[in-house]
C-alpha positions as CSV (number, residue, x, y, z in Angstrom):
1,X,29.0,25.4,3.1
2,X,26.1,23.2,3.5
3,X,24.0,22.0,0.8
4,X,20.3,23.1,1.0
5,X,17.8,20.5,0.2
6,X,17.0,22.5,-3.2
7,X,20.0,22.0,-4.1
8,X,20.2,18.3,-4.8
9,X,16.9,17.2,-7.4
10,X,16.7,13.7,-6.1
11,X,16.4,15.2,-2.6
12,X,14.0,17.5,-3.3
13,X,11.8,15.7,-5.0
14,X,12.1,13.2,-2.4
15,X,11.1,15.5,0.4
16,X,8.7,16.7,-1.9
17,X,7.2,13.1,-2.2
18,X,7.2,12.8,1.4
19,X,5.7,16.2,2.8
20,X,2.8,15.8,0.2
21,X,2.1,12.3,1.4
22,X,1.9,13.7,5.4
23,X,0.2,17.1,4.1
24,X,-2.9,14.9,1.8
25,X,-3.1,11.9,4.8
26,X,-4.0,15.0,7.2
27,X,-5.6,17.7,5.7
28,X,-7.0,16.0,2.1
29,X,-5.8,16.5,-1.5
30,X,-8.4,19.2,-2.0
31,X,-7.2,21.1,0.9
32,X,-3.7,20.9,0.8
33,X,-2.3,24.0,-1.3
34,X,1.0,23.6,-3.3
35,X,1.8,26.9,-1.4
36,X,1.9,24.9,1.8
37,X,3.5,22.0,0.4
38,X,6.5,24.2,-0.7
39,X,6.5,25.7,2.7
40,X,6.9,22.5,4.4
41,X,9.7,21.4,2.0
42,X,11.6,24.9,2.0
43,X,11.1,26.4,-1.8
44,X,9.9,28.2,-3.6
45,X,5.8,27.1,-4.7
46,X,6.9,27.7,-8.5
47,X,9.9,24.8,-7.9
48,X,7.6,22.6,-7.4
49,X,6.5,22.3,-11.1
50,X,10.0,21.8,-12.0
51,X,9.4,18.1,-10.6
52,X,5.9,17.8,-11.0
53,X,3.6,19.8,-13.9
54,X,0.1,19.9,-11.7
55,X,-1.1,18.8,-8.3
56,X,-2.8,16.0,-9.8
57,X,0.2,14.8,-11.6
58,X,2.0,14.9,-7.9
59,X,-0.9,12.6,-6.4
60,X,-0.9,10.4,-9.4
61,X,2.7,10.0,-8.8
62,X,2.2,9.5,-5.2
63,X,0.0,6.7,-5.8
64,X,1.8,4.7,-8.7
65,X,4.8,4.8,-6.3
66,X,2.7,3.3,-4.0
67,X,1.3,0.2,-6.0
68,X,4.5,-0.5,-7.9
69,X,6.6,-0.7,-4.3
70,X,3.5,-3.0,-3.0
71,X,4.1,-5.5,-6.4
72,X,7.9,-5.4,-6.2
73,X,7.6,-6.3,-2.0
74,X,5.3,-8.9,-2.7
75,X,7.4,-10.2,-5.7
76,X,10.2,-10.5,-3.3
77,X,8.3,-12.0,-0.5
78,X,6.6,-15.0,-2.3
79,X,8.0,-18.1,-1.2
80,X,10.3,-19.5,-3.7
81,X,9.1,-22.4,-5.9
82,X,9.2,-25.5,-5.1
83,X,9.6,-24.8,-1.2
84,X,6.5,-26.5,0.7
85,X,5.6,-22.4,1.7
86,X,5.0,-21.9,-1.9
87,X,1.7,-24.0,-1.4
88,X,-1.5,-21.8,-1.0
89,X,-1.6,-22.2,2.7
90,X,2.2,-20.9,3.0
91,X,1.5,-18.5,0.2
92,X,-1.5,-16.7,1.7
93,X,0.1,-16.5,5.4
94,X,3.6,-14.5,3.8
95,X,1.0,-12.7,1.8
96,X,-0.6,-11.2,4.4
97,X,2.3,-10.6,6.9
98,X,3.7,-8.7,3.4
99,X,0.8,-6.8,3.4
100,X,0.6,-5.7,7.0
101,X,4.4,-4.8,7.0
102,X,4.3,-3.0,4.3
103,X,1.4,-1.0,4.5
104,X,2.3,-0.2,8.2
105,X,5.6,1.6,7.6
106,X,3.5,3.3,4.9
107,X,0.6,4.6,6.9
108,X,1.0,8.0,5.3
109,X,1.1,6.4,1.5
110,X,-1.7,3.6,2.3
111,X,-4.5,6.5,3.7
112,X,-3.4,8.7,0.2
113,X,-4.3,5.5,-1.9
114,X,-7.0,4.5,-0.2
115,X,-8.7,8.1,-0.2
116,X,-7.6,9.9,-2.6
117,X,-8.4,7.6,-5.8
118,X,-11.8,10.2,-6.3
119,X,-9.1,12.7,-7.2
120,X,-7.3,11.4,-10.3
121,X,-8.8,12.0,-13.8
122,X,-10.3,8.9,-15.7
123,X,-7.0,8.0,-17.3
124,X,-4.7,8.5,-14.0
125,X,-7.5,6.5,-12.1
126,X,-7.5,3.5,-14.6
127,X,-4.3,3.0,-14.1
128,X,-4.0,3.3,-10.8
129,X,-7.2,0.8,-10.6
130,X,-5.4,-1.8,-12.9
131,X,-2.4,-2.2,-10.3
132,X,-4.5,-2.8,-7.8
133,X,-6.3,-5.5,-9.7
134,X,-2.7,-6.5,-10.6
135,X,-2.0,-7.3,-6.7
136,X,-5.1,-8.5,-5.4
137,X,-4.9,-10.8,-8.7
138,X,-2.3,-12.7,-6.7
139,X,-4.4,-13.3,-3.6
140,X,-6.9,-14.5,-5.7
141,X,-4.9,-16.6,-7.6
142,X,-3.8,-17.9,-4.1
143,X,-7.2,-18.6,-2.8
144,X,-8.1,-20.1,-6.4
145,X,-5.4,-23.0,-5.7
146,X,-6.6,-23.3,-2.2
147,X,-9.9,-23.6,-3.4
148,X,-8.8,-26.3,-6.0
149,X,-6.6,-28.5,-3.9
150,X,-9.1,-28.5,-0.8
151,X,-7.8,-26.9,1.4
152,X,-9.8,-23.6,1.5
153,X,-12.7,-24.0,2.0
154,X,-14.3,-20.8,-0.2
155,X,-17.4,-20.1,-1.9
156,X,-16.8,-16.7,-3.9
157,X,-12.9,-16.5,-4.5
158,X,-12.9,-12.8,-5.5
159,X,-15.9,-12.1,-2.2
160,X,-13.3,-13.4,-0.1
161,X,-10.1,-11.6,-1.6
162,X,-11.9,-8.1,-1.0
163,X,-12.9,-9.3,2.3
164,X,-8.8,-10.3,3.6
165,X,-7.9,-7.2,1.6
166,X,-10.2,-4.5,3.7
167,X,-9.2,-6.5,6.8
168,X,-5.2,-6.3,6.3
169,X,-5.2,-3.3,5.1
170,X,-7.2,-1.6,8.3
171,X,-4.5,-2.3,10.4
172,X,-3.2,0.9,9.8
173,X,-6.5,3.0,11.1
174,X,-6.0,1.1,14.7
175,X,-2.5,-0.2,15.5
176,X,0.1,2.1,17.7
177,X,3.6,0.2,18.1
178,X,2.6,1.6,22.4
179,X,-0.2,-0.4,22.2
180,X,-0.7,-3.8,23.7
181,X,0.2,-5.7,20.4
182,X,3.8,-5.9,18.8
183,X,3.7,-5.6,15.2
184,X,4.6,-9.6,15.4
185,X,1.3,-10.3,17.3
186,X,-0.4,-8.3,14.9
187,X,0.8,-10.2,11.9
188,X,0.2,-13.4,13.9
189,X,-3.1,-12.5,14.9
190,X,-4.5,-11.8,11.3
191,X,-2.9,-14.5,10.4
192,X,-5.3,-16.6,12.6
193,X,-8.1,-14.7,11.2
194,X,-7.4,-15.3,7.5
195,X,-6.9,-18.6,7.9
196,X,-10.5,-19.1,9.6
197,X,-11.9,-16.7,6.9
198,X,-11.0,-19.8,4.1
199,X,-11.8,-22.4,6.4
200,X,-8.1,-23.8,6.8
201,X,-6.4,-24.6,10.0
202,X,-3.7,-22.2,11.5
């Protein structure tokens, strides 16, 4: 006999994660019911709080899952130390291809967390705000060497991180893999960009 996907916990919570993320990028937290959500996975609306005790606690979840994959994928990316990419030009160009990948395989995720941070309660939001500051600590910290060593050419380090961060992370509201531009070019392309933005060559 088959298994159903309540059967397995991991898996439902899983699909779970994953309808919620597609049900809040297209209809909005507020408007998305837990009745639909259950729908969509196939059980019951009261399973749902087996796995998750409110609808806030399922978005908070959502969006901590989020930040915490972004850190690890950028821990993974940074060039090693001691390799000549591990200088803040070679830094800030893996930086931002990391981004871009990441973010577009997780459209769904990246519109909830961008959106949706209105919708936590003060504590939920704080710590969902001092992630954030976690990651775009380490573009600053990039630009700050760049800045140090000459060869960024930067008046407000922390003006300019917001300003790379808005512009990788809009990607995601524009590119279609049908679309003119590979996923490569892209990359490339904002790669260019960023590197004009601190006043460093290509």
């Amino acid at each position: 006999m088959a298994r159903t996907t309540g059967s397995d916990g991991e898996k439902t919570e899983a699909a779970i994660r994953e309808a919620a993320l597609e049900l809040i990028a297209r209809l909005g937290f507020e408007a998305m019911s837990m009745r639909q959500l259950a729908a969509s996975v196939g059980v019951q609306p009261a399973a749902l709080y087996r796995y998750f005790t409110t609808k806030e606690a399922l978005l908070h979840a959502l969006m901590l899952e989020h930040m915490e994959r972004l850190i690890a994928s950028w821990g993974e990316a940074r060039p090693a130390h001691g390799s000549d990419k591990e200088k803040p030009a070679g830094r800030l160009a893996k930086f931002v291809e990391n981004h871009i990948r990441f973010h577009l395989a997780r459209r769904n995720a990246t519109h909830v967390s961008n959106l949706e941070l209105r919708s936590l309660s003060s504590e939920r939001l704080e710590q969902i705000l001092a992630l954030r500051s976690q990651y775009e600590g380490e573009l600053r910290s990039i630009l700050t060497d760049g800045q140090r060593e000459g060869v960024f050419q930067i008046d407000d380090v922390a003006l300019t991180a917001m300003a790379i961060i808005q512009m990788i992370t809009g990607v995601i509201v524009w590119f279609r893999p049908e679309l003119r531009l590979s996923e490569d070019e892209v990359a490339a392309n904002y790669h260019t960009m960023t590197m004009r933005l601190v006043g460093a060559e290509a």
